[in-house]
N, C-alpha and C positions, 0 to 999 in steps of 0.2 A: 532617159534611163529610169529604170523604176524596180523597184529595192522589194520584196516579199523577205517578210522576218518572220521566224516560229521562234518563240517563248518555251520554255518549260523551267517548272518552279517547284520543286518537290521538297519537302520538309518535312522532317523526322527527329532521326537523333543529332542528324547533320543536316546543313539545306546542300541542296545542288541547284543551281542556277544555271543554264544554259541557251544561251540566241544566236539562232542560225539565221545567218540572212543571205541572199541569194540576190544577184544583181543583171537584170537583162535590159535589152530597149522594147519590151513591149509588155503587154497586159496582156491577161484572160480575168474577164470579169463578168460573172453572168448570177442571175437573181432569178430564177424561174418557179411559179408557184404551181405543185405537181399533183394533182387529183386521186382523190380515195380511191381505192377499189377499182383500181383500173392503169391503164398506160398514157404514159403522157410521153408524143416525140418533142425531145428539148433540140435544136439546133444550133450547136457549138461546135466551131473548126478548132481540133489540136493537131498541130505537127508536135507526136512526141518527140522527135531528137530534137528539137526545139525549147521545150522545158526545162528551166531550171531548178522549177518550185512550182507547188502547187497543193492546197486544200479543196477538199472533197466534202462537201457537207449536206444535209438533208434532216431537218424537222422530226422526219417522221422515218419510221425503218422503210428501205425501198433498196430493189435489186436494179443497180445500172447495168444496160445491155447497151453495147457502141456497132454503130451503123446498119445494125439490123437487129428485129425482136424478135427471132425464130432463129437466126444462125448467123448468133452476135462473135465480134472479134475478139472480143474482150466482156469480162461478165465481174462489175465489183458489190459484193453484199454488201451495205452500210446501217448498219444498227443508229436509230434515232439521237440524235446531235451526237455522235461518236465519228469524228470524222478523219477522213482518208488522209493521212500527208505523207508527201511524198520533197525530195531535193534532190537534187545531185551531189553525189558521194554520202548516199545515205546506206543501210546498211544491206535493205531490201532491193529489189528489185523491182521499177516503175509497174505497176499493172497493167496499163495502157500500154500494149507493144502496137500498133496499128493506128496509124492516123484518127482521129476522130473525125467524120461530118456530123453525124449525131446520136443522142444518146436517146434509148428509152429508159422509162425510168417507168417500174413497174410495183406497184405498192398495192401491197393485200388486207391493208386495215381499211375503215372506212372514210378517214379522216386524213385530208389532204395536206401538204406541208409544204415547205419551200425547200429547192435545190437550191445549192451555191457552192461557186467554182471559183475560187479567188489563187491567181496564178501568175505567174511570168513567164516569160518564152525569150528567145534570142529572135529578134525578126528575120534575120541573115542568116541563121545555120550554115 
């Protein structure tokens, strides 16, 4: 079994504290280091009904495109270390409608960064 938690800690005039934790039998864990000025294929399998939880992260700003770079299923912008979360019974809607086999991930600075996908899925759906 393995457990993904999001934190959030906001302090003001009041604090609010909130952790959401999410519990499936399997991982998504991946660390891919993604090239300047150009495309990089990452190869990661997601069964979205499968997801419980999942973060979205990248270094540097870059546009993820899923299973094709020309006429992708799915398209998420991520502004550098501003990253994508997502769980179930969250308020949004998962972005990822279409299975993943892989992601481009297309960055127009020169300076290359790291992708990272830290996640849980239900191995059985």
């Amino acid at each position: 079994m393995a457990t993904w938690t999001n934190v959030v800690n906001v302090t003001g005039v009041a604090t609010v504290a909130k952790t959401v934790s999410k519990s499936a039998s399997a991982v998504i864990s991946l660390s891919e280091t993604i090239a300047g000025s150009g495309t990089t294929q990452v190869f990661q399998a997601i069964d979205v009904s499968a997801v419980a939880g999942i973060v979205i992260n990248s270094t540097v700003a870059v546009t993820l495109k899923t299973n094709s770079s020309g006429s992708p299923d799915n398209t998420i912008v991520l502004v550098a270390d501003q990253p994508y979360i997502w769980y179930t019974a969250a308020y949004d809607t998962f972005k990822l409608t279409t299975d993943v086999v892989s992601i481009y991930c297309v960055v127009a600075v020169a300076t290359a960064g790291t992708l990272t996908i830290e996640g849980v899925v239900d191995a059985t759906p």
